[in-house]
C-alpha positions as a Python dict, from the first residue, in 0.01 Angstrom:
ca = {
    (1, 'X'): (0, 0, 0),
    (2, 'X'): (160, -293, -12),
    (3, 'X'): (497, -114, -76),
    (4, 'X'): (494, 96, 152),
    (5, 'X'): (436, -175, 467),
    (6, 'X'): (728, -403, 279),
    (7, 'X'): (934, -42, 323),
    (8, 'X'): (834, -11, 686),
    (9, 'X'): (890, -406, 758),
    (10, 'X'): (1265, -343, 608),
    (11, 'X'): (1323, -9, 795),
    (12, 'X'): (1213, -162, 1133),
    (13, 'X'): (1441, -495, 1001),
    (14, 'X'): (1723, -297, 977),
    (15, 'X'): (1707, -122, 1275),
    (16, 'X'): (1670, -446, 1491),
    (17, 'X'): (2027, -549, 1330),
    (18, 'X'): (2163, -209, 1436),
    (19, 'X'): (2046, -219, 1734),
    (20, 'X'): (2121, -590, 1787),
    (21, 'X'): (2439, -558, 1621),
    (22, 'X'): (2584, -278, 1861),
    (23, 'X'): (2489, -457, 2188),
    (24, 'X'): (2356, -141, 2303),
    (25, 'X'): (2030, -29, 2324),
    (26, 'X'): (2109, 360, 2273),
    (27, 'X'): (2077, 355, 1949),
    (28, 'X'): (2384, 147, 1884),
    (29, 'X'): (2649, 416, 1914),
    (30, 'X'): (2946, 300, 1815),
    (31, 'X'): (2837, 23, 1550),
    (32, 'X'): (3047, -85, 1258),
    (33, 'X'): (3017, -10, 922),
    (34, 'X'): (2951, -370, 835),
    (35, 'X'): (2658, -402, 1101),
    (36, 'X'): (2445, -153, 909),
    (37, 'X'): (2402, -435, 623),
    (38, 'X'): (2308, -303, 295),
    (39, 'X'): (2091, -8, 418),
    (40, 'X'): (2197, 381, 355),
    (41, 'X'): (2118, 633, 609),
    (42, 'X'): (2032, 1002, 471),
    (43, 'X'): (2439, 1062, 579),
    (44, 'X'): (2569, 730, 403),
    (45, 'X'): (2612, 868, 98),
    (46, 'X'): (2817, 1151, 252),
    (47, 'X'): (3081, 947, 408),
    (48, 'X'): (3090, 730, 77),
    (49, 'X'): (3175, 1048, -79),
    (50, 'X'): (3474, 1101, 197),
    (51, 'X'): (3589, 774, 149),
    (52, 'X'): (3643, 784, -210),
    (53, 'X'): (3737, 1156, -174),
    (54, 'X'): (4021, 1054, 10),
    (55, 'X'): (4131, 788, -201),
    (56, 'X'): (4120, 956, -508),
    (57, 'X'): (4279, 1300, -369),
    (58, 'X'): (3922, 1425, -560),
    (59, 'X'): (3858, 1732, -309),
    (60, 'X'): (3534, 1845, -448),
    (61, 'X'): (3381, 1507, -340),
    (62, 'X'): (3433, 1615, 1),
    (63, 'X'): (3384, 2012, -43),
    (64, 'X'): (3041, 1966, -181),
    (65, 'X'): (2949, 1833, 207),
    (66, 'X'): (3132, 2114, 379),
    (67, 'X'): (2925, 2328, 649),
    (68, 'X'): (3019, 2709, 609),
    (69, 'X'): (3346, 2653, 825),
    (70, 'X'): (3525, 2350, 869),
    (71, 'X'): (3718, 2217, 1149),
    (72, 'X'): (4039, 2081, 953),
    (73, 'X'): (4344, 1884, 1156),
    (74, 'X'): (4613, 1716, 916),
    (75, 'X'): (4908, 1541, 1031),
    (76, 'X'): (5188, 1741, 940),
    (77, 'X'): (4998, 2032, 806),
    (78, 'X'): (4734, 2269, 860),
    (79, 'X'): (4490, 2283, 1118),
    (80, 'X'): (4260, 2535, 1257),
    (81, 'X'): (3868, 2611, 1141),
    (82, 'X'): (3827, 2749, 778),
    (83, 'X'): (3546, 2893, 535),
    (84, 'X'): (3457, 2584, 356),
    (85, 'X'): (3641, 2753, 39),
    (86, 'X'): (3973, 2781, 251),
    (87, 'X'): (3928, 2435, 320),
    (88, 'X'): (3899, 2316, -19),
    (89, 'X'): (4245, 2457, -144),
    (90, 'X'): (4404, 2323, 197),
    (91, 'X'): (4323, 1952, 144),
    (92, 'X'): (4419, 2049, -213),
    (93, 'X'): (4770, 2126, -100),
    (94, 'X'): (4744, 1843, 165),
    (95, 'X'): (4631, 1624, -142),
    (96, 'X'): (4900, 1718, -358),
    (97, 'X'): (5215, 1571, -170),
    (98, 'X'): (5012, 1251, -70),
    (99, 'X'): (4889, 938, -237),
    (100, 'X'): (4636, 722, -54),
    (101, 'X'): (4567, 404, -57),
    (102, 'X'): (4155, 344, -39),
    (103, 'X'): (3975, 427, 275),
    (104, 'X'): (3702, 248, 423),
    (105, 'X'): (3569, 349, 753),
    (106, 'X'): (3544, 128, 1000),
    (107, 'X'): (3320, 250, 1269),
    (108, 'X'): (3045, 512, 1221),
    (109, 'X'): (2862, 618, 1511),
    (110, 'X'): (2507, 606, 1458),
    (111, 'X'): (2329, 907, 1530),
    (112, 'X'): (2110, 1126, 1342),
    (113, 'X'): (2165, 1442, 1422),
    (114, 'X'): (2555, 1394, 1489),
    (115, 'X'): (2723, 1128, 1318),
    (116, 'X'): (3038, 1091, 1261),
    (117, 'X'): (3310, 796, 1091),
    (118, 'X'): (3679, 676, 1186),
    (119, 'X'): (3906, 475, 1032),
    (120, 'X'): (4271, 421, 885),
    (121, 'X'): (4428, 452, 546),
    (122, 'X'): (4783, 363, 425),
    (123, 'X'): (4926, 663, 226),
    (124, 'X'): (5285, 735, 78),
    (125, 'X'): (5437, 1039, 158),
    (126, 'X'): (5801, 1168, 23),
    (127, 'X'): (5859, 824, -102),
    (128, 'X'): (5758, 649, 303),
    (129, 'X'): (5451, 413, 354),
    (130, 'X'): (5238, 543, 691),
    (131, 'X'): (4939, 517, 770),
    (132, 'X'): (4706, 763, 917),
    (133, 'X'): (4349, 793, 1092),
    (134, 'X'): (4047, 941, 957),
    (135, 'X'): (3811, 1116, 1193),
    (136, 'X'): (3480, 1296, 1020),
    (137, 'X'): (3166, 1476, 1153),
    (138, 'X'): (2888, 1593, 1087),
    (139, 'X'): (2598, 1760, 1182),
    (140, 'X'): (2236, 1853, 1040),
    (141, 'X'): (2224, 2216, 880),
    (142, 'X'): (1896, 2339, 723),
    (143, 'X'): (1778, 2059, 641),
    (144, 'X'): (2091, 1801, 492),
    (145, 'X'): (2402, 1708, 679),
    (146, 'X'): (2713, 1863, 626),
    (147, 'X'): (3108, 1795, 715),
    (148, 'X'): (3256, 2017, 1036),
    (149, 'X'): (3530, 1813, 1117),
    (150, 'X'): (3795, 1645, 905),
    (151, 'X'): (4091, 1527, 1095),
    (152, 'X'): (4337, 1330, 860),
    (153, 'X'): (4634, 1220, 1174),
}
């Protein structure tokens, strides 16, 4: 028993920082990824996976989070909605012609039911250095989150 109130006295903890941290008292839409501390939300380890998907070019670390179809907008590329196995071999092509640098997200809006993460990432590209935003969201499905939006612009 004693657990379980140390859980709840961390929970409630954590969500006074988010809450405090965002300045706004809707739920702090909008927050940063540092002002969510230590703590993983039920999506967190989702948009780790994108991050490091990303940096690594590793496409089945984002594929495995793909909703049925997936909204898919790359700079220079394709773009349109695709059956989560179309999307695969698209960022694999996408993937193949670009090396990223690693991607952290800086700003995840903090909802439950529709969260989503942006931030930048340097990449190299036909031998030039750009850099490029990362947009990604998601939205419950049965009963886990899933990715149905990946904009790479």
């Amino acid at each position: 028993m004693k657990i379980r109130s140390r859980i709840v006295l961390s929970l409630l903890a954590v969500f006074a920082h988010v809450l405090a941290a965002s300045g706004n008292p809707a739920l702090g839409q909008g927050i940063t990824r540092d002002s969510l501390g230590g703590s993983k939300s039920e999506y967190g380890a989702i948009l780790d996976d994108v991050e490091v998907g990303i940096s690594t070019s590793n496409v089945g670390l984002l594929a495995k989070h793909f909703a049925p179809q997936v909204g898919i907008n790359l700079r220079g590329d394709e773009n349109g909605t695709f059956s989560s196995n179309q999307a695969y071999y698209v960022l694999m092509k996408f993937f193949r012609t670009r090396k990223f640098a690693r991607l952290q997200f800086s700003t995840v809006g903090a909802s439950d039911s529709n969260p989503y993460a942006t931030g930048g990432v340097e990449f190299m590209y036909k031998g030039a250095k750009a850099r490029a935003q990362v947009y990604v969201a998601l939205m419950i499905e049965g009963r886990k989150h899933v990715i149905t939006q990946l904009s790479i612009y």
